[in-house]
C-alpha positions in Angstrom: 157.9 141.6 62.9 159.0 141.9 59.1 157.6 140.9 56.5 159.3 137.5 55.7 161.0 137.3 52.3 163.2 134.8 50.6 166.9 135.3 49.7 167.6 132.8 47.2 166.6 129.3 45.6 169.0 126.3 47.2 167.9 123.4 45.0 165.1 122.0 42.7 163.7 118.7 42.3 163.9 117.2 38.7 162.1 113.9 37.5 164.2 111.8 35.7 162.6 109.0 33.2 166.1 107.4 33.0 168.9 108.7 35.8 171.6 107.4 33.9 171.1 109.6 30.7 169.6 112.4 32.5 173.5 112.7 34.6 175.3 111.7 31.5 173.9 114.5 29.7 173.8 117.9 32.3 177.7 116.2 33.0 179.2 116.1 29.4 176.7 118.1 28.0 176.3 121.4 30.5 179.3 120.5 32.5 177.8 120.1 35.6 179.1 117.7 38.3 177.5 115.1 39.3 177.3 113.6 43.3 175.3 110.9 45.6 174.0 112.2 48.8 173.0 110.2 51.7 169.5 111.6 52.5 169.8 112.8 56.7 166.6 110.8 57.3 167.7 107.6 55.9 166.5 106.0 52.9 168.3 105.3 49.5 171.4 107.2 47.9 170.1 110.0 46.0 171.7 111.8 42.9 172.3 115.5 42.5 173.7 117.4 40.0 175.7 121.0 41.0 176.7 123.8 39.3 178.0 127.2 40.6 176.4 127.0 44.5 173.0 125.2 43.2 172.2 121.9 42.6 169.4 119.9 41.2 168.4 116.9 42.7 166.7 114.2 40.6 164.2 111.8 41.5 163.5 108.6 39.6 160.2 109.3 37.7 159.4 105.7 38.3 159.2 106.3 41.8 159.8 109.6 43.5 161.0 110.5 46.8 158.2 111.2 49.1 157.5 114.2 49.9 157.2 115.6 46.5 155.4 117.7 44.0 151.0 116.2 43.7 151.9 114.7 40.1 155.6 114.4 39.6 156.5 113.8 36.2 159.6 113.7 33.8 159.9 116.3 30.7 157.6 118.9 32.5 160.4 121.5 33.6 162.0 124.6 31.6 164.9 126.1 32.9 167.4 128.7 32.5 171.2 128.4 33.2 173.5 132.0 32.9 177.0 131.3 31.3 179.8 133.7 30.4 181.0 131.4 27.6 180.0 133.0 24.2 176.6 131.4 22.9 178.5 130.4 19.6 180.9 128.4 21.5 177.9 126.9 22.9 176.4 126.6 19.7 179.2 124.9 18.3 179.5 122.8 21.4 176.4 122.0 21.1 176.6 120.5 17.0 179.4 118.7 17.9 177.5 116.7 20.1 174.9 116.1 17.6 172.5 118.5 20.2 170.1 120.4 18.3 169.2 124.0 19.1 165.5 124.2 18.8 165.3 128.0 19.4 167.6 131.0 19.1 169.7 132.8 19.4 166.9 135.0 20.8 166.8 138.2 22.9 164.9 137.4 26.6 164.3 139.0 29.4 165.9 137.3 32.5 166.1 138.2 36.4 168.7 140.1 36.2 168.4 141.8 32.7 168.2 141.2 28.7 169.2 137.8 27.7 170.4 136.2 24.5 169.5 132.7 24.5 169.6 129.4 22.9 167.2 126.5 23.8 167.9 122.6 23.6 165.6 119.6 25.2 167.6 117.0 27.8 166.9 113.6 27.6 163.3 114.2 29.3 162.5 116.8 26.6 162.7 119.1 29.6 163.2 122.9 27.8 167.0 123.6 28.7 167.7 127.5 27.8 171.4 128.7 28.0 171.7 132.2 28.1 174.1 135.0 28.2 173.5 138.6 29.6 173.3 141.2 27.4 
């Protein structure tokens, strides 16, 4: 047998202190879209947010789905999103929506290669870093 190996990450799990400004801001902030998913074992609606093939789906921090992670908490996630939009459009973006840019523009290194990246908090004061390959 091979050695198994995994091809790609489908979705993470995000706690959200307050679902409502958590979708408001990855929708009108990052553009992402938002959607409701009927979970196939029953249960209630969930919330997802998706962008290129990924998604994130959130859990209220109040009370999380179960399974899920031993101590699930909001704000404790940093993550990196890839755009091809120009990180001063972003950066302008960003002011205009009164978003401010607690890091950067600073070189990283990413999966793929060199990074330039900016870095904002979400509503969870989550670390949110946009970043464009260099």
């Amino acid at each position: 047998m091979q050695k198994p190996e995994i091809q790609s990450i489908d979705h993470i799990v995000m706690q959200a202190a307050d679902l409502t400004a958590t979708i408001k801001f990855y929708t009108e902030i990052l553009g992402m879209d938002h959607s409701s998913f009927q979970p196939p074992t029953g249960g209630p609606v969930r919330q997802a947010l998706n962008f290129g093939l990924q998604k994130i789906n959130l859990h209220d921090a109040a009370s999380p789905f179960i399974p899920h992670a031993k101590n699930p908490v909001s704000g404790s996630v940093d993550l990196c999103f890839i755009t091809t939009q120009p990180l001063a459009d972003w950066q302008t973006h960003l002011a205009n929506h009164g978003i401010d840019i607690e890091d950067g523009p600073v070189r990283k290194t990413g999966a793929n290669g060199p990074l330039l990246s900016v870095y904002i908090r979400d509503p969870d004061h989550n670390l949110i870093e946009i970043s464009n390959y260099i």
